[in-house]
C-alpha positions in Angstrom: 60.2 7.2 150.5 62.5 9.5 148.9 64.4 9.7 152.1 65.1 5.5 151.5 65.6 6.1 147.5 68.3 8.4 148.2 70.0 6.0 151.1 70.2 3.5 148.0 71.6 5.6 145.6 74.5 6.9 148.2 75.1 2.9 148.8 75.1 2.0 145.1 77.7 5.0 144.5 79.9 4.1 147.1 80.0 0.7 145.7 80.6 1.7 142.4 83.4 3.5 143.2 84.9 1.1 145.7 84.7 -1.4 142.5 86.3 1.0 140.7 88.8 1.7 143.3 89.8 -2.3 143.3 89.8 -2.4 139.8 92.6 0.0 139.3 94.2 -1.1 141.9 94.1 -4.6 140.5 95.0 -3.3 136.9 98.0 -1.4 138.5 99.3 -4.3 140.2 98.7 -6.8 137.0 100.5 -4.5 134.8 103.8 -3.8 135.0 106.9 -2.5 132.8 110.5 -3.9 134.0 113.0 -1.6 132.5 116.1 -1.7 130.4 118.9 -3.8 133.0 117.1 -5.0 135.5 115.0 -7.9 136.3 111.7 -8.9 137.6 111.1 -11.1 140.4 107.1 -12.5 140.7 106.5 -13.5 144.3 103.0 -15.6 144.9 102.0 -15.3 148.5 105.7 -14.5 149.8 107.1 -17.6 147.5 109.4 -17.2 144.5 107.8 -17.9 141.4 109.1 -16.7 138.2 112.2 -14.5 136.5 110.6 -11.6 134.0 113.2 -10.2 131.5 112.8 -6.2 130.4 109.4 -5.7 129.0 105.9 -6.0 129.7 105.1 -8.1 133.0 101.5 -9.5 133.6 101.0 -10.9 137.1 97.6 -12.1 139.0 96.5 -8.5 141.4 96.3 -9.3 145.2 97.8 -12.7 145.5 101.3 -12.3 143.3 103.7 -9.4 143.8 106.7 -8.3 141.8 109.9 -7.0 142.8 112.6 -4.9 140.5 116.3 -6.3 140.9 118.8 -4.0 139.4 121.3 -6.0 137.2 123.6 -3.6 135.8 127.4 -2.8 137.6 126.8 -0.6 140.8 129.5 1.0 142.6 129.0 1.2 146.5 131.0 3.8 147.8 132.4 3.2 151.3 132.8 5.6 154.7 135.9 6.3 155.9 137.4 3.9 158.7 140.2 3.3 161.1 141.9 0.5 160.4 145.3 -0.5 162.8 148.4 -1.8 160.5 150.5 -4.9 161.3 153.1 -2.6 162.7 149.7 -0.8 165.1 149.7 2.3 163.4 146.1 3.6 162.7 145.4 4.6 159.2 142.3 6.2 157.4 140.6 4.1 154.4 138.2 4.4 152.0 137.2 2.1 149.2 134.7 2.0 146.2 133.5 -1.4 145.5 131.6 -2.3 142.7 129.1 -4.9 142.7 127.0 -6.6 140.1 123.6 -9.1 140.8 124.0 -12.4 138.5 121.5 -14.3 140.6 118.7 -11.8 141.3 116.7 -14.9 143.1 119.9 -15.8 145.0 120.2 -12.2 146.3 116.7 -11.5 147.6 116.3 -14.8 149.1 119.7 -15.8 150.4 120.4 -12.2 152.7 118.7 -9.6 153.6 119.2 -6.3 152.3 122.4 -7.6 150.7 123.4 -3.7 149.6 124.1 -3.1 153.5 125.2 -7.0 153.4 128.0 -5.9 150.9 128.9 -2.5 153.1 129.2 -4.5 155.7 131.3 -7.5 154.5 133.5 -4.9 152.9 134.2 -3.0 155.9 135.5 -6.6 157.7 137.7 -7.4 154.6 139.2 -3.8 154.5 140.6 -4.4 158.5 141.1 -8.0 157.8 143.5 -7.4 155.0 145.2 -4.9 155.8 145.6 -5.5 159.1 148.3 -8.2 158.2 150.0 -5.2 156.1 152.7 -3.0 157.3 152.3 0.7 157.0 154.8 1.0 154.2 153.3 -1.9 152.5 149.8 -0.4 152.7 151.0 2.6 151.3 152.9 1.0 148.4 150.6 -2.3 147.5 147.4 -0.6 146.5 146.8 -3.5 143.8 147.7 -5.9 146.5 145.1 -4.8 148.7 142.1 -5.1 146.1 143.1 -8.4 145.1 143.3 -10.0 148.6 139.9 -7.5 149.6 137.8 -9.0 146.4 139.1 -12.5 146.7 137.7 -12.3 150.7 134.7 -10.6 149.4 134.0 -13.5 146.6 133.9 -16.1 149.0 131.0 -15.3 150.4 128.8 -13.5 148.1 129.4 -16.0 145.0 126.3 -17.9 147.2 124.7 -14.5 147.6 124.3 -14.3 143.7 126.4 -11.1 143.4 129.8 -11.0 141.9 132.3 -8.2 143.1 133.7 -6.9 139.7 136.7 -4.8 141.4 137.8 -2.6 144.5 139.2 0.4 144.2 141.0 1.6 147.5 140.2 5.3 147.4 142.8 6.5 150.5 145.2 5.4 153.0 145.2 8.5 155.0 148.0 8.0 158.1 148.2 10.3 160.8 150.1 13.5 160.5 152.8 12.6 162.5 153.5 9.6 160.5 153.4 11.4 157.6 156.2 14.0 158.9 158.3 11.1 159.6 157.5 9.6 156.1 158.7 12.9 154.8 162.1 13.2 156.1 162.7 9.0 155.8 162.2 10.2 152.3 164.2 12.8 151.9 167.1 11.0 154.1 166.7 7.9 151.4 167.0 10.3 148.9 170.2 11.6 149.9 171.7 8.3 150.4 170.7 7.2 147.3 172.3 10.4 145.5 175.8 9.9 147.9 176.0 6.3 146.5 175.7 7.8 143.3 178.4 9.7 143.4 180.8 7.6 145.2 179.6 5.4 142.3 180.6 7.9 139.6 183.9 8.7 141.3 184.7 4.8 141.7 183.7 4.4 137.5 185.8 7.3 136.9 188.8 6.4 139.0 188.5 2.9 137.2 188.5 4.3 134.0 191.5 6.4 134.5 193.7 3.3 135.9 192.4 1.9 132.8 193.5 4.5 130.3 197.0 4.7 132.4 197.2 0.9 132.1 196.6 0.7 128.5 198.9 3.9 127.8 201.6 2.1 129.6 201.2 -1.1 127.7 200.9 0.6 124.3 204.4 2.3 125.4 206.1 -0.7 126.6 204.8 -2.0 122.8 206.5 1.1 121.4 209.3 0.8 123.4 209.8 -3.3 122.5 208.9 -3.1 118.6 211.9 0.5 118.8 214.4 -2.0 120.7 213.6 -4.4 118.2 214.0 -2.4 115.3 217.3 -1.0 116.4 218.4 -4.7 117.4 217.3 -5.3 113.5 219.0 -2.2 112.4 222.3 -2.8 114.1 222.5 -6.6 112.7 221.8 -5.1 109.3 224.4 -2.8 109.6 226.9 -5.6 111.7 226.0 -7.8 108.4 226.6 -5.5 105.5 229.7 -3.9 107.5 231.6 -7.5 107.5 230.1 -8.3 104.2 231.8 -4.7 102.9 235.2 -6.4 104.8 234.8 -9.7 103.2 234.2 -8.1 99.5 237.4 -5.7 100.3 239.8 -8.5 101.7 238.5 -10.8 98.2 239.3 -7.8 96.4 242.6 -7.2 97.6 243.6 -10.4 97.7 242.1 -11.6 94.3 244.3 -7.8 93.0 247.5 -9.3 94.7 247.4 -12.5 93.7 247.1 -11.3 89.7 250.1 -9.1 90.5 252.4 -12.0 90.6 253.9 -10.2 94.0 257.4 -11.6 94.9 259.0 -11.3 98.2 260.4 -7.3 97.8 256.6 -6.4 97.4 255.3 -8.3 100.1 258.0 -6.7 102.2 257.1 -3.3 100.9 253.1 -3.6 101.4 254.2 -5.5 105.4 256.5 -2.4 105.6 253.2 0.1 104.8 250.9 -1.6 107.0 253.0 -1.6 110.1 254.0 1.9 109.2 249.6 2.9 109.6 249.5 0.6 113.0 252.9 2.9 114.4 250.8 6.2 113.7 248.8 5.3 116.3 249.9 6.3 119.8 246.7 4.7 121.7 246.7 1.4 119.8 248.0 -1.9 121.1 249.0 -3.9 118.5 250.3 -7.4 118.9 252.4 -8.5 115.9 254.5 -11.6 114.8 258.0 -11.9 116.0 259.7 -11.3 112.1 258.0 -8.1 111.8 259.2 -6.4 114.8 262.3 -5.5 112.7 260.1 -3.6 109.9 258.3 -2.3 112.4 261.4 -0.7 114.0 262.7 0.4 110.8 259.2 1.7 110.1 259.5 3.6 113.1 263.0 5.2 112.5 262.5 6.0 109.3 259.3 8.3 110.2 261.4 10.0 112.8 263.9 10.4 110.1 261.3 12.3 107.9 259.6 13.9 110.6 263.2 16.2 111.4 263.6 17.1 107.8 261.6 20.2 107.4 260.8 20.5 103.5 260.2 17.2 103.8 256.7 17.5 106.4 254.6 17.6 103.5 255.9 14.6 101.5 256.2 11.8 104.6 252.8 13.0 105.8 251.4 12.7 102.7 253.3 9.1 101.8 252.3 8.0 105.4 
């Protein structure tokens, strides 16, 4: 008897506690707390039901289940791979790529596992893209290389629900020797560029110096012209004021002769003088008119005259 009450008390515990046991269970499952950016999707019997915002989430135990999708910007770092160039040299990359879920229903129903999804489609971008690239342009179009990498990427998870934010290509490793040979294209474009630069500078300063000789030989011929032109100018003054002085001294004697009165016996006296001046000359070749060759002979005889008598010198120079 107390063998059977004890068998019933045993049963009745076990019960209790298996109750128990499904009631927390149950509570756990019906309550649930959805954090601060992400989302929570209510599955009943394996079919989408509802879209829960941060906060408190109440669901039915046993029959509905609820998943967490993470909302907030994630960056996927990538592995290092091999990638061949357009030009078949093997390079090293690794990218970051950062993801974000807009359509948390989208992404659990329309792939599976889309974070290796994403890895993956990356990975087949990466070779895609740069596989049309040359080494040099690899190396130099970073920005390039993200654009044309997200743009692939968008194209097929914009139906996934996720939206690639950016890519960030990390490295483009290439192989040592190809670095080496980088190195001393370098360093020979480097020198070329500084030889142009001075044959450049030598060119600018070999212009410059025609230049300055050019304009110094103008300015000079401008000196030399406006000098010419000034003496020209100087000399016609001169020519001007010189026959002016001539006309004023002719007017003067004349207009002092002609108030003389002069008769013949002075005009014969002043001829007389004036041929006497023109025979003092011995270099002079004068032409005169025929009736004055007779004064000018007297003229003549009459200094020889003077010129023998020796107390005389001083009187006939000084009358000549």
């Amino acid at each position: 008897m107390i063998v059977g009450v004890n068998a019933v008390g045993v049963v009745s515990l076990v019960v209790l506690g298996v109750i128990v046991l499904l009631l927390l269970t149950a509570l756990r499952q019906a309550v649930n707390i959805v954090q601060q950016g992400q989302v929570g999707v209510v599955k009943r019997l394996g079919e989408y039901r509802k879209t829960h915002e941060p906060g408190l989430v109440v669901i039915a135990p046993f029959i509905d289940a609820l998943q967490r999708v993470d909302m907030r910007e994630i960056p996927v770092p990538g592995d290092r791979q091999d990638v061949i160039t357009k030009d078949n040299v093997v390079v090293t990359v690794n990218a970051t790529i950062f993801t974000q879920v807009i359509d948390a229903k989208q992404a659990l129903f329309s792939v599976k596992n889309f974070d290796v999804a994403i890895d993956a489609l990356a990975r087949t971008a990466l070779r895609s893209v740069i596989g049309t690239m040359t080494l040099d342009e690899a190396l130099s179009e970073r920005e390039r290389i993200n654009t044309d990498v997200q743009q692939q990427m968008e194209m097929v998870t914009d139906k996934w629900g996720i939206r690639i934010s950016r890519i960030e290509i990390v490295e483009i490793a290439p192989p040592p020797q190809i670095l080496a040979a980088l190195a001393l294209q370098k360093q020979a474009d480097q020198e070329k560029r500084a030889r142009i630069l001075q044959s450049e500078g030598q060119q600018a300063s070999a212009i410059n110096v025609a230049e300055g000789e050019a304009q110094a030989a103008v300015r000079s011929a401008q000196g030399e012209r406006q000098a010419a032109i000034l003496r020209a100018e100087g000399a016609r003054q001169a020519a001007i004021l010189e026959s002016e002085g001539r006309s004023q001294a002719i007017a003067t004697v004349y207009e002092a002769i002609k108030k003389a009165n002069p008769d013949p016996t002075l005009l014969a006296i002043l001829q007389l003088d004036a041929l006497s001046k023109f025979a003092e000359s011995d270099n002079a070749k004068i032409v005169v008119p025929y009736e004055s060759v007779g004064l000018l002979g007297a003229a003549q005889a009459l200094r020889g005259v003077l010129s023998e008598v020796p107390s005389a010198n001083g009187v006939a120079s000084h009358k000549a």
